[in-house]
Biopython code that builds the backbone (N, CA, C, O; Angstrom):
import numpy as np
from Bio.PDB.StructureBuilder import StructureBuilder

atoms = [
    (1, "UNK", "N", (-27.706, 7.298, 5.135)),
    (1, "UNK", "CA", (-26.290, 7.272, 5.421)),
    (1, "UNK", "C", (-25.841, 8.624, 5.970)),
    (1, "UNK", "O", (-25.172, 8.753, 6.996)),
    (2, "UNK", "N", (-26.276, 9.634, 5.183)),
    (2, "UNK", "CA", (-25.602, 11.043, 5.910)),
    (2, "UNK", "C", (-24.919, 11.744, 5.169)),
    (2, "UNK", "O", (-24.939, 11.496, 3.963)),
    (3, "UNK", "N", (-24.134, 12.798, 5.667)),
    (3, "UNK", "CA", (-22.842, 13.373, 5.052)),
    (3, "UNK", "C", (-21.848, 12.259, 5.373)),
    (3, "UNK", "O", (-22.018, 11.199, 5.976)),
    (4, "UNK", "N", (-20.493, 12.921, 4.661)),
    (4, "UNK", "CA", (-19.240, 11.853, 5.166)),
    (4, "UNK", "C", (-18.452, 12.770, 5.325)),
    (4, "UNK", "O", (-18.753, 13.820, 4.757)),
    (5, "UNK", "N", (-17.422, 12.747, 5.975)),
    (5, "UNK", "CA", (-16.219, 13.254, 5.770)),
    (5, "UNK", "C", (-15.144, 12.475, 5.365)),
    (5, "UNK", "O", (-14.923, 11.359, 5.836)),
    (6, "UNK", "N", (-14.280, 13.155, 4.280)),
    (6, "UNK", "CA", (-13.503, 12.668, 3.363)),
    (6, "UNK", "C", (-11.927, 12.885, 4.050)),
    (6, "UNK", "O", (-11.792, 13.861, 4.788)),
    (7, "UNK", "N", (-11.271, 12.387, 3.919)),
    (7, "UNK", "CA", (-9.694, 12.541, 4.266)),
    (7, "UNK", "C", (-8.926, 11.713, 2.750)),
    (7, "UNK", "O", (-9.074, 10.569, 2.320)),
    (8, "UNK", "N", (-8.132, 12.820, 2.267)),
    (8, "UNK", "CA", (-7.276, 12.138, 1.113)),
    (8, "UNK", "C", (-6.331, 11.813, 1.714)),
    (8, "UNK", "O", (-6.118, 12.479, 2.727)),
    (9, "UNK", "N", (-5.118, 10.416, 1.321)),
    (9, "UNK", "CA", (-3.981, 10.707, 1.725)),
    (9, "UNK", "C", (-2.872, 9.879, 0.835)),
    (9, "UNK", "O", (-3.187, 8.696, 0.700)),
    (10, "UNK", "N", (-1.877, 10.183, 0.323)),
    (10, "UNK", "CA", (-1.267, 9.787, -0.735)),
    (10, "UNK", "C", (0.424, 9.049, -0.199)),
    (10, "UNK", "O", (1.430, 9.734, -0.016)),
    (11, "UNK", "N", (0.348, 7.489, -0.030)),
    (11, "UNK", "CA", (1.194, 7.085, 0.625)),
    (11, "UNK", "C", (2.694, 7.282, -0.345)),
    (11, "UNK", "O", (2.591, 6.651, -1.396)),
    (12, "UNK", "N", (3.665, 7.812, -0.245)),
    (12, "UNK", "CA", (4.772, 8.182, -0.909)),
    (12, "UNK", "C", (5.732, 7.039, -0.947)),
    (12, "UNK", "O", (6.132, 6.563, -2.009)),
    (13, "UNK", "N", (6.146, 6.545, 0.397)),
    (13, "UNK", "CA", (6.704, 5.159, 0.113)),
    (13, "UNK", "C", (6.183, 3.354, -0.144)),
    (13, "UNK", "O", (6.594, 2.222, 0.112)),
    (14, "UNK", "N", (4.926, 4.101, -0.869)),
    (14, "UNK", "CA", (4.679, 2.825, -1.133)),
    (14, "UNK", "C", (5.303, 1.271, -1.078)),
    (14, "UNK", "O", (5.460, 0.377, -0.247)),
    (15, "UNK", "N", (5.556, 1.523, -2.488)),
    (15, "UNK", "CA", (6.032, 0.456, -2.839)),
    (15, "UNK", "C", (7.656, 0.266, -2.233)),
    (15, "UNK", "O", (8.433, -0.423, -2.895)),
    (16, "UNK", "N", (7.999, 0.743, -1.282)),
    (16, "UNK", "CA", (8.754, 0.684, -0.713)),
    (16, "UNK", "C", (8.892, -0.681, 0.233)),
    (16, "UNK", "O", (9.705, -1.605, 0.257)),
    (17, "UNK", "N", (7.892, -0.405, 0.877)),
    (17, "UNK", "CA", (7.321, -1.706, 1.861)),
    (17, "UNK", "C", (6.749, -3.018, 1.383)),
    (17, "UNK", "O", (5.961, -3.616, 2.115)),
    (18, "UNK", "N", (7.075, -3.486, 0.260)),
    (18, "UNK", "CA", (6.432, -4.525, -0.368)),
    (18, "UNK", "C", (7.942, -6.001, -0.592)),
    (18, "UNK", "O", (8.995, -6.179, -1.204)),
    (19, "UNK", "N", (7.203, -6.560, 0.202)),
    (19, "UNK", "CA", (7.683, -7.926, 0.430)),
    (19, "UNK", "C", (8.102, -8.940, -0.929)),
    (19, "UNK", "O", (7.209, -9.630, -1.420)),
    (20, "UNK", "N", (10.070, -9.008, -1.736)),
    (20, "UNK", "CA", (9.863, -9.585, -2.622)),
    (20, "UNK", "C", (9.502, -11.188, -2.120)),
    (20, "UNK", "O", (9.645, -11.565, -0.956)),
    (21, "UNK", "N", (8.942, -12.157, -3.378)),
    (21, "UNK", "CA", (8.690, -13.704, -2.783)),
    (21, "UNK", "C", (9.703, -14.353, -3.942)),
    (21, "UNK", "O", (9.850, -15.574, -3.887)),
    (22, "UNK", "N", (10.441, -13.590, -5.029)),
    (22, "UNK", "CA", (11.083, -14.365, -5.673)),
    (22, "UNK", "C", (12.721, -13.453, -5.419)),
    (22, "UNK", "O", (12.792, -12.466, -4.686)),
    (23, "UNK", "N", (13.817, -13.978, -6.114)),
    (23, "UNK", "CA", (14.925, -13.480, -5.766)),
    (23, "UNK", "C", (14.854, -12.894, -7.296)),
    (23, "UNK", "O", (14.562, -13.560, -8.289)),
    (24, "UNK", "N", (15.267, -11.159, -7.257)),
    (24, "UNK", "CA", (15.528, -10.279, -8.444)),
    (24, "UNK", "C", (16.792, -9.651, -7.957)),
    (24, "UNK", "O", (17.045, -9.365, -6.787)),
    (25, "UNK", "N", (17.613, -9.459, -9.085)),
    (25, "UNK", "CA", (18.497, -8.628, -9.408)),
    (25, "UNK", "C", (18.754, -7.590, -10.364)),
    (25, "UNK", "O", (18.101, -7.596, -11.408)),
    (26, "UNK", "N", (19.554, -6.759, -10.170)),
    (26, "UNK", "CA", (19.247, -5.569, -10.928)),
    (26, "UNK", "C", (21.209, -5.237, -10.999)),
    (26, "UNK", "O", (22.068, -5.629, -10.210)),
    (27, "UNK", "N", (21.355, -4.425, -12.206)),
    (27, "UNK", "CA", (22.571, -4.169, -12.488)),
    (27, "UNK", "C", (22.476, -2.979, -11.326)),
    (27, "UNK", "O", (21.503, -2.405, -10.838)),
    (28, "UNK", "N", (24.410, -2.817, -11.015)),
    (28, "UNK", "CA", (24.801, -1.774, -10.354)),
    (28, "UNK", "C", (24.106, -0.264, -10.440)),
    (28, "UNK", "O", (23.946, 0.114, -11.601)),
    (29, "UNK", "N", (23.691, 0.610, -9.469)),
    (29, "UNK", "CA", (23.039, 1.804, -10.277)),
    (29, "UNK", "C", (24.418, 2.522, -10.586)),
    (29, "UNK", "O", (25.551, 2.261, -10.181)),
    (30, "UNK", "N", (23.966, 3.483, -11.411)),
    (30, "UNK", "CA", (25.389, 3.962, -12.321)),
    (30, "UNK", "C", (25.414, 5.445, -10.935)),
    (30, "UNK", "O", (24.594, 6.201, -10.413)),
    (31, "UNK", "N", (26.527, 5.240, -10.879)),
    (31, "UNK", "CA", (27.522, 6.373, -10.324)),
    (31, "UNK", "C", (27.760, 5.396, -9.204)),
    (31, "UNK", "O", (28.768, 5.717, -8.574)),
    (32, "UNK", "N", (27.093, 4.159, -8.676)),
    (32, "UNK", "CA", (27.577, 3.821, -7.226)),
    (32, "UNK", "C", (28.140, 2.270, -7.718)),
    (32, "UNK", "O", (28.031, 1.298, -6.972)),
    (33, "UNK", "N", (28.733, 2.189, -9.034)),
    (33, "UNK", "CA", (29.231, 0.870, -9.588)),
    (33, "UNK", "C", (30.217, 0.683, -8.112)),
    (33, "UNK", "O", (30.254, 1.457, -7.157)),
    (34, "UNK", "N", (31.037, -0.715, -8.314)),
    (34, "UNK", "CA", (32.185, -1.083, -7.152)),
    (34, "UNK", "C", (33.063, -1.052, -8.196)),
    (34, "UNK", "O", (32.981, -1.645, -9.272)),
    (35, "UNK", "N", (34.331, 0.053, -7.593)),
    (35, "UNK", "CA", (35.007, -0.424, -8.672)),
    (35, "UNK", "C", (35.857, -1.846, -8.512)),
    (35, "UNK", "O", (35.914, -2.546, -7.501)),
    (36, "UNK", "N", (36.667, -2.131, -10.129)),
    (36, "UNK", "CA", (37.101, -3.676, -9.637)),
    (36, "UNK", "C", (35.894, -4.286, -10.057)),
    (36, "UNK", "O", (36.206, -5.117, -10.910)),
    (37, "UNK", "N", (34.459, -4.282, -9.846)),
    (37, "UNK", "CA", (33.186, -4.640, -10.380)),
    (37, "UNK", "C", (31.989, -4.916, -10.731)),
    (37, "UNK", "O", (30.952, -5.498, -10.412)),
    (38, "UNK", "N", (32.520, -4.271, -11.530)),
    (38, "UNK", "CA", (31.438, -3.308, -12.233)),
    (38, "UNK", "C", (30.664, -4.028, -12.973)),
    (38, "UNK", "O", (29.756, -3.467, -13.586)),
    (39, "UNK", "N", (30.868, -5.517, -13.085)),
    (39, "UNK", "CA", (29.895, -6.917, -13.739)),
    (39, "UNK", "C", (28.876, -6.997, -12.651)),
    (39, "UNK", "O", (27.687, -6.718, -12.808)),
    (40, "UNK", "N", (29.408, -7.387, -11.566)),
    (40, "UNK", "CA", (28.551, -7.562, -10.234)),
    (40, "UNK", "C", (27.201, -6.856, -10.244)),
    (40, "UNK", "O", (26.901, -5.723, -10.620)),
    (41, "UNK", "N", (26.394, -7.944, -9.672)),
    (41, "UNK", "CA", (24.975, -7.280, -9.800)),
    (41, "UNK", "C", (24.308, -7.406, -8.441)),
    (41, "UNK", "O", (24.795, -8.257, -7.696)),
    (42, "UNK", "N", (23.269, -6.698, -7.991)),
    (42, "UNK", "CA", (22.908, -6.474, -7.068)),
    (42, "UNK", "C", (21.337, -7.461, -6.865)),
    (42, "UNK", "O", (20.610, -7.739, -7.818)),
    (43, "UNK", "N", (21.005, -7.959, -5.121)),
    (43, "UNK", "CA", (20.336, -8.649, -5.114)),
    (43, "UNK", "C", (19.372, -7.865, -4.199)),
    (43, "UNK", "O", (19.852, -7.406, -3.162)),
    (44, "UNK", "N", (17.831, -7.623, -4.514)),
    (44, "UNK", "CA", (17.110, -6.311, -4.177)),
    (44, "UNK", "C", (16.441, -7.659, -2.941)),
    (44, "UNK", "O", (15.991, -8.790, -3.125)),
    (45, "UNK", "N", (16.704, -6.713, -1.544)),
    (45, "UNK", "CA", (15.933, -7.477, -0.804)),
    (45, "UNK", "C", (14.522, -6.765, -0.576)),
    (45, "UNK", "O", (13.626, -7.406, -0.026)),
    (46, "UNK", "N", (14.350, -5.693, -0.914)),
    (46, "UNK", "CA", (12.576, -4.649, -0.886)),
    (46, "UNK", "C", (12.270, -4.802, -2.217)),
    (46, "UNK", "O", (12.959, -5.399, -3.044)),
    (47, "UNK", "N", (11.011, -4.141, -2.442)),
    (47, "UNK", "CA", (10.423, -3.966, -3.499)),
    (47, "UNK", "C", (10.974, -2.484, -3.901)),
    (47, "UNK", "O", (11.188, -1.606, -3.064)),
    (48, "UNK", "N", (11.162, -2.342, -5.236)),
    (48, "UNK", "CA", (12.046, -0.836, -5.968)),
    (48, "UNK", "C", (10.359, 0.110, -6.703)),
    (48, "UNK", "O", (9.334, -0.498, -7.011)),
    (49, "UNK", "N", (10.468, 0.991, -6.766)),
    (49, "UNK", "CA", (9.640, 1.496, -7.513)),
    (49, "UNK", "C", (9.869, 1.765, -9.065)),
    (49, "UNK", "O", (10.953, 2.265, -9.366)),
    (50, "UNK", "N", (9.008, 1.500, -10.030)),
    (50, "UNK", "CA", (9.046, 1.047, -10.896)),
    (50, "UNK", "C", (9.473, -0.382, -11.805)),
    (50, "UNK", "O", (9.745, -0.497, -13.000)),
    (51, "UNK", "N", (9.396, -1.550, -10.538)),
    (51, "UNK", "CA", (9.922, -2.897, -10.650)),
    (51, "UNK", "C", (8.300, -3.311, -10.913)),
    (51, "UNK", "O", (7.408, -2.570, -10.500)),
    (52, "UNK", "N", (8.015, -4.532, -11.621)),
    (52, "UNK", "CA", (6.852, -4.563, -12.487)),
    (52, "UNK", "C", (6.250, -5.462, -11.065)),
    (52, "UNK", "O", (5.050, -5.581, -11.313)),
    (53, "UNK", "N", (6.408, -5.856, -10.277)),
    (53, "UNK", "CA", (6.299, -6.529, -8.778)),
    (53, "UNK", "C", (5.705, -5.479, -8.036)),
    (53, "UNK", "O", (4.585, -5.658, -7.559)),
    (54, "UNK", "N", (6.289, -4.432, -7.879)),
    (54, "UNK", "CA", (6.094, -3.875, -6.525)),
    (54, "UNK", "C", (4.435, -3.151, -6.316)),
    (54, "UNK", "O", (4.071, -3.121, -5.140)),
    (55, "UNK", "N", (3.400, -2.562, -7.386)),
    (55, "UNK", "CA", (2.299, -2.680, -6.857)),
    (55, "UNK", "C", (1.556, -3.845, -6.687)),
    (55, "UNK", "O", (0.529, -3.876, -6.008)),
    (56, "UNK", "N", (2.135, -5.031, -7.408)),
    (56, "UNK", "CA", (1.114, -6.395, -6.454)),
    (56, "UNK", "C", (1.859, -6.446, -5.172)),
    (56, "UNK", "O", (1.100, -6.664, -4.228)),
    (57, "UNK", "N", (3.228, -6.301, -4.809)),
    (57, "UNK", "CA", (3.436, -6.534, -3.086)),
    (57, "UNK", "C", (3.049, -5.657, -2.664)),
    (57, "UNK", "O", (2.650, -5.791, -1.507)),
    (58, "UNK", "N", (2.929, -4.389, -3.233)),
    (58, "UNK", "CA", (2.546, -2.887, -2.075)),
    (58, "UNK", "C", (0.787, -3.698, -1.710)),
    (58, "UNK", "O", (0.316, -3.493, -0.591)),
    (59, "UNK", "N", (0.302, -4.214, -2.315)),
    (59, "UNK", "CA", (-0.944, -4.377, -2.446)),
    (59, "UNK", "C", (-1.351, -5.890, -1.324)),
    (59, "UNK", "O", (-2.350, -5.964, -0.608)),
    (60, "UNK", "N", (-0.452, -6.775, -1.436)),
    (60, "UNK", "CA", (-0.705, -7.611, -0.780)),
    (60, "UNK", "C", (-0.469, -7.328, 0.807)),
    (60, "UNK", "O", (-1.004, -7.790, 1.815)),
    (61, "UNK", "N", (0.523, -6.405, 0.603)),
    (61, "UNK", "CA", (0.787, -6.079, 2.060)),
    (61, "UNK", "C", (-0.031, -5.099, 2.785)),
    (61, "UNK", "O", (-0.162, -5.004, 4.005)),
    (62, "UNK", "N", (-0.596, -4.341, 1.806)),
    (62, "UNK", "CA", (-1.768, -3.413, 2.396)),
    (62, "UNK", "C", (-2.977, -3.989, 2.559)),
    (62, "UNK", "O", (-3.756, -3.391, 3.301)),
    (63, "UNK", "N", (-3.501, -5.463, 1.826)),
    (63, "UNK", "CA", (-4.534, -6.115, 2.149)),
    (63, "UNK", "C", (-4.545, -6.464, 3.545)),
    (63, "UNK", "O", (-5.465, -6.265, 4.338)),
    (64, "UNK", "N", (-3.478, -6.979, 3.756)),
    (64, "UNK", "CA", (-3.303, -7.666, 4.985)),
    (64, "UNK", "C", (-3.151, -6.939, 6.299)),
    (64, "UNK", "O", (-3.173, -7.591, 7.342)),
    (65, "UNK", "N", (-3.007, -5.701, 6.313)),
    (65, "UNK", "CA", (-3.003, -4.685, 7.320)),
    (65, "UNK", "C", (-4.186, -4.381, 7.451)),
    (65, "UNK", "O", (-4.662, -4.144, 8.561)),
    (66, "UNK", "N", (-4.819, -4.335, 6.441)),
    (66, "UNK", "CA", (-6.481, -3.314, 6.578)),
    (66, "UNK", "C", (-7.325, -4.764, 7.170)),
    (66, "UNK", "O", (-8.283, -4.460, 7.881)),
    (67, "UNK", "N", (-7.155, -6.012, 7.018)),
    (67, "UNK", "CA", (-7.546, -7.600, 7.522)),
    (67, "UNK", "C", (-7.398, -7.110, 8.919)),
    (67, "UNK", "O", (-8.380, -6.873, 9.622)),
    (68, "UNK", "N", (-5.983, -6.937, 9.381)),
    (68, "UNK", "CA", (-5.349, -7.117, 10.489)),
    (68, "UNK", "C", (-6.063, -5.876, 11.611)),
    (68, "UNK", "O", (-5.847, -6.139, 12.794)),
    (69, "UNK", "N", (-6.666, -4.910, 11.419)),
    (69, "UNK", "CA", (-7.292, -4.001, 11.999)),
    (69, "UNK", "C", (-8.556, -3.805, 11.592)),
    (69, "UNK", "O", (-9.049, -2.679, 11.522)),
    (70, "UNK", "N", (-9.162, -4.854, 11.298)),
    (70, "UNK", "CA", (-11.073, -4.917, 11.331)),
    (70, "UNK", "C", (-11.316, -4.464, 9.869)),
    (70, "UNK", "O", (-12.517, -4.560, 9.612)),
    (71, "UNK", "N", (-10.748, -4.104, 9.051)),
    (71, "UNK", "CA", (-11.814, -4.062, 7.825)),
    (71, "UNK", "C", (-11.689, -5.537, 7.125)),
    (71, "UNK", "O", (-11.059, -6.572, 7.343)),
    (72, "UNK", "N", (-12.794, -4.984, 6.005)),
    (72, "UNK", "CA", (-13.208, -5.868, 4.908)),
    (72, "UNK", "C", (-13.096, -5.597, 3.889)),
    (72, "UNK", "O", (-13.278, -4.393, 3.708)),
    (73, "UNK", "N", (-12.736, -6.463, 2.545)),
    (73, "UNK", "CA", (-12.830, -6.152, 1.600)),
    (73, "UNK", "C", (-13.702, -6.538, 0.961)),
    (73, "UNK", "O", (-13.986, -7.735, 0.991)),
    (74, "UNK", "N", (-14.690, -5.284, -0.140)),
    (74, "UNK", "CA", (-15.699, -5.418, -0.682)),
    (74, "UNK", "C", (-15.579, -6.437, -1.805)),
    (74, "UNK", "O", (-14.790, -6.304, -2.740)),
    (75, "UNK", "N", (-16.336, -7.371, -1.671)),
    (75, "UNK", "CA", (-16.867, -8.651, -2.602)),
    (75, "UNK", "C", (-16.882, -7.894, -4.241)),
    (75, "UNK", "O", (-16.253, -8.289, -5.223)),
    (76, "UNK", "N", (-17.515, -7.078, -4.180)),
    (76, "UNK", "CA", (-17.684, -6.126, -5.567)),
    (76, "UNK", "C", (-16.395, -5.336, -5.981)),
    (76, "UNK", "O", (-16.109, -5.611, -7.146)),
    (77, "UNK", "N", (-15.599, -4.525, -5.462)),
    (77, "UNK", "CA", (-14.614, -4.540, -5.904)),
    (77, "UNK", "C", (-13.218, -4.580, -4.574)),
    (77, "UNK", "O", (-13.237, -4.140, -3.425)),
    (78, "UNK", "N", (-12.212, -5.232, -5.272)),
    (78, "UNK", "CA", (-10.902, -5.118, -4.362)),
    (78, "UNK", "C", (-10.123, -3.944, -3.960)),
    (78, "UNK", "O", (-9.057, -4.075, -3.358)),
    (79, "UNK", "N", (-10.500, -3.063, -4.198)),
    (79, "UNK", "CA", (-9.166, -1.416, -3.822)),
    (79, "UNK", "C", (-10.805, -1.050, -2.692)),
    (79, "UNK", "O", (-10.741, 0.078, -2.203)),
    (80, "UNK", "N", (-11.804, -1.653, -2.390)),
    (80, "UNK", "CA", (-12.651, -0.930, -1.314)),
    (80, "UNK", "C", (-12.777, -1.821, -0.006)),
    (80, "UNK", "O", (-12.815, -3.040, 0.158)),
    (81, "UNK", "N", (-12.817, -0.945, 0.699)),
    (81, "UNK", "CA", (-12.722, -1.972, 2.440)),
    (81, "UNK", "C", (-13.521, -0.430, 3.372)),
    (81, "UNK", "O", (-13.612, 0.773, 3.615)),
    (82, "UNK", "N", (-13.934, -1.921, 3.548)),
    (82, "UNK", "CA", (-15.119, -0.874, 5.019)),
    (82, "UNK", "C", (-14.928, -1.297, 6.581)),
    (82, "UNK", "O", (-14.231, -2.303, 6.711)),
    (83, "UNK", "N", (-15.343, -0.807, 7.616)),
    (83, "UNK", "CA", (-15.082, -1.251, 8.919)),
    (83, "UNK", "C", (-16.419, -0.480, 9.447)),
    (83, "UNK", "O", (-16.695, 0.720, 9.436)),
    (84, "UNK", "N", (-17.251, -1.777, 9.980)),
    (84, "UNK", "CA", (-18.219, -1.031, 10.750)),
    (84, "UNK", "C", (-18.219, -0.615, 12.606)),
    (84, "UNK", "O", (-18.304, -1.468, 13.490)),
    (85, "UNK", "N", (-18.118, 0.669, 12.803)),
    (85, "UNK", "CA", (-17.851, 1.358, 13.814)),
    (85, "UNK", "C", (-18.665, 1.160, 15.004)),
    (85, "UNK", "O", (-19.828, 0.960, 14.655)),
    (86, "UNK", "N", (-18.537, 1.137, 16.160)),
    (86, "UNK", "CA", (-18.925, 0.809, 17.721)),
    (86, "UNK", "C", (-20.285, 1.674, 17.566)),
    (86, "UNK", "O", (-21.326, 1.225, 18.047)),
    (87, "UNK", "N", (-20.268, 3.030, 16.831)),
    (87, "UNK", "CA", (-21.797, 3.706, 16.551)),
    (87, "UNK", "C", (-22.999, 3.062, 15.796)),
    (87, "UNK", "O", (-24.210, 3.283, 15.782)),
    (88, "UNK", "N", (-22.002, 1.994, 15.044)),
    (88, "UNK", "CA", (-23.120, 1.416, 14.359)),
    (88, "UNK", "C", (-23.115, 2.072, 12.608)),
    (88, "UNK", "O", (-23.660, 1.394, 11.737)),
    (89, "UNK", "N", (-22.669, 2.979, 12.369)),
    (89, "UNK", "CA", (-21.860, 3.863, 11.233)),
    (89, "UNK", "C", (-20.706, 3.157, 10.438)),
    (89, "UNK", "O", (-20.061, 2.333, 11.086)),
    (90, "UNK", "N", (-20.448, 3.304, 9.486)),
    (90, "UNK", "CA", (-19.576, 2.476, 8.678)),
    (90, "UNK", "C", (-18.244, 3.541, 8.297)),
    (90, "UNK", "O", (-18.476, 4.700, 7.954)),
    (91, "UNK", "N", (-17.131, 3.118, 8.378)),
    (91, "UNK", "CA", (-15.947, 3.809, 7.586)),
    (91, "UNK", "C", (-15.699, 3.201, 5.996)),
    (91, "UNK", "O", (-15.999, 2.037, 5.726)),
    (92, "UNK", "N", (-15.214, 3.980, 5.151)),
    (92, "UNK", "CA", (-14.856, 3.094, 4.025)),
    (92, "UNK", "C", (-13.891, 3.788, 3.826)),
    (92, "UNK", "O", (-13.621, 4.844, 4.398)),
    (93, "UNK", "N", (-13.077, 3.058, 2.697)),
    (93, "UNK", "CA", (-10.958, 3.021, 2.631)),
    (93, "UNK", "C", (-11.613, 2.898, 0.878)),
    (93, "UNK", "O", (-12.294, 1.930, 0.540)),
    (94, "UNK", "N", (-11.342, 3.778, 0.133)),
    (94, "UNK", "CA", (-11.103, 3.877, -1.292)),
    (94, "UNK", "C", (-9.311, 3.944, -1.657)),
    (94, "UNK", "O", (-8.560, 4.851, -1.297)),
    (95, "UNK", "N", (-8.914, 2.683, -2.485)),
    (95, "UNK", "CA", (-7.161, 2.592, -2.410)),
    (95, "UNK", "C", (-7.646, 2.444, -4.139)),
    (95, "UNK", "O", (-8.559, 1.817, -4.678)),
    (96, "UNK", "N", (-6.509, 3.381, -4.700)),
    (96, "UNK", "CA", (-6.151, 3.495, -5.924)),
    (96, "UNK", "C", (-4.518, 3.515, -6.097)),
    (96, "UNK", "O", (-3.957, 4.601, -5.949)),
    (97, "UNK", "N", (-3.850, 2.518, -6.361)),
    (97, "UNK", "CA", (-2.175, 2.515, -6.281)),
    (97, "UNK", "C", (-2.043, 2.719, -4.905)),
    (97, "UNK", "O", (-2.297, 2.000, -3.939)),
    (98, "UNK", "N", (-1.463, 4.179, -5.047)),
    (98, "UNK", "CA", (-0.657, 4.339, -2.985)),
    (98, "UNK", "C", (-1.466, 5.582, -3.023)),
    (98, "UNK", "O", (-0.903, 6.605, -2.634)),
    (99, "UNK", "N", (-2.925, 5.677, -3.504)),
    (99, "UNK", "CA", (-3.643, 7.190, -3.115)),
    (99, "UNK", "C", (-5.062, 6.316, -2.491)),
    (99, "UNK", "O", (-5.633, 5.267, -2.790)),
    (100, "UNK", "N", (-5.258, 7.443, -1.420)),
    (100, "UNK", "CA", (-6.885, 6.639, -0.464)),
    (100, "UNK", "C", (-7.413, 8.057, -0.551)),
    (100, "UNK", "O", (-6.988, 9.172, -0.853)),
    (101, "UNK", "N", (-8.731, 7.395, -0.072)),
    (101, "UNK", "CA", (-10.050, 7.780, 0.183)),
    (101, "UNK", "C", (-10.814, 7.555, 1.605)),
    (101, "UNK", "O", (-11.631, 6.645, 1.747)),
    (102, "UNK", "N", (-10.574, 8.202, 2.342)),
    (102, "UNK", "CA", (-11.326, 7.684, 3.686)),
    (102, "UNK", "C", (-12.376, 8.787, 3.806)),
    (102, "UNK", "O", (-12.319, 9.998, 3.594)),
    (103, "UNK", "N", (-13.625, 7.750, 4.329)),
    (103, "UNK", "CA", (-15.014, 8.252, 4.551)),
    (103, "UNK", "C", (-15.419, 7.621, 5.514)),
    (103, "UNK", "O", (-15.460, 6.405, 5.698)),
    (104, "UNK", "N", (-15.893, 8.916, 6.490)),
    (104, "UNK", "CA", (-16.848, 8.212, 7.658)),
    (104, "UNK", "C", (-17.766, 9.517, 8.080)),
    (104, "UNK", "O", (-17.580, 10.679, 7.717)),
    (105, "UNK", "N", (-18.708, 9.063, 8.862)),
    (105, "UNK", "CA", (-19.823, 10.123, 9.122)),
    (105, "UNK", "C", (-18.813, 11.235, 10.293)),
    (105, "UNK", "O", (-18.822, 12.463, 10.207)),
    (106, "UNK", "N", (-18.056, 10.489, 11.267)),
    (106, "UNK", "CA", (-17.093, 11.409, 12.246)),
    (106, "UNK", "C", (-16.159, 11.775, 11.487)),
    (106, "UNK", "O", (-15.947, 11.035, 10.525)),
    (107, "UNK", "N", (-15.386, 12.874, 11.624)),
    (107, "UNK", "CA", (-13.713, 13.189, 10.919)),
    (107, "UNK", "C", (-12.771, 12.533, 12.467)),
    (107, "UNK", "O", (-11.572, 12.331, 12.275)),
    (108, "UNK", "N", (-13.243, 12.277, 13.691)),
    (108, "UNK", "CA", (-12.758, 11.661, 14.551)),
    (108, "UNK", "C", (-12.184, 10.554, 14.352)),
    (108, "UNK", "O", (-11.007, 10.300, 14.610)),
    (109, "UNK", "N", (-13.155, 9.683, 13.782)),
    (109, "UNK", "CA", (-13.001, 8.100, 13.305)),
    (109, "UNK", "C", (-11.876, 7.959, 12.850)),
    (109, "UNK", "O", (-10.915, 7.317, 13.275)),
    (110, "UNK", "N", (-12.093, 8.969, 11.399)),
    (110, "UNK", "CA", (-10.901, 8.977, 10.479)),
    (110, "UNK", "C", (-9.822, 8.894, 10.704)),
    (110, "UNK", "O", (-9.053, 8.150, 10.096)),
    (111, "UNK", "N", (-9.462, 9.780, 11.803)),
    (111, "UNK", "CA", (-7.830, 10.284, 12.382)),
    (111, "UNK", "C", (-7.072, 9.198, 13.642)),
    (111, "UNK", "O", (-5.952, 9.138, 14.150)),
    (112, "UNK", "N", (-8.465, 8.361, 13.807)),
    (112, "UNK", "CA", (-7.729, 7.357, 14.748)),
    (112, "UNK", "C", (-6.820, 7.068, 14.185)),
    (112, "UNK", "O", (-6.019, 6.271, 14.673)),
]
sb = StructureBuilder()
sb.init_structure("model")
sb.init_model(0)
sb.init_chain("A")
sb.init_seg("    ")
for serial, (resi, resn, name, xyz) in enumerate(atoms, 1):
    if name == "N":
        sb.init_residue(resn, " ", resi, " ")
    sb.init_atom(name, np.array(xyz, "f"), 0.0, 1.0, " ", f" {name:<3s}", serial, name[0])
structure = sb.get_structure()
């Protein structure tokens, strides 16, 4: 296989981008109540961070991107996906929550 070169990179808005499939609501956040009412509750059309949802959507939606641009996901475990390269060399995608792992023999590859 070789050396690799490693690239960390730690996605911040994760769970930001995660697609809800059921309808949730959440009370007003405090300081931005309406006044008049202040019962009224709010209907979250994204995924929130720290909503018990949002790393299975951050996750489904990142499956489907890494599908959508040639990788695979490893049979053995699900947070690993590889893409084998025009050299004949393999890349691999290590995903832990919204933190990766990219390895490939080029640091070129990587930065595509």
């Amino acid at each position: 296989m070789g050396d690799l070169e490693l690239e960390q990179l730690d996605v911040k808005t994760a769970f930001l981008h995660g697609d809800l499939e059921e309808k949730i609501y959440m009370q007003q956040p405090e300081g931005y109540e309406v006044a008049g009412k202040e019962n009224y509750v709010c209907l979250l059309n994204k995924s929130l961070y720290g909503l018990k949802q949002s790393p299975r959507q951050w996750y489904k939606k990142f499956d489907a991107f890494m599908a959508s641009i040639g990788f695979q996901r490893s049979e053995y475990d699900s947070c690993v996906y590889f893409k084998k390269l025009l050299d004949g060399s393999f890349m691999y995608l290590l995903l832990y929550v919204d933190d990766m792992l990219l390895a490939a023999t080029n640091k070129e590859e990587i930065r595509k």
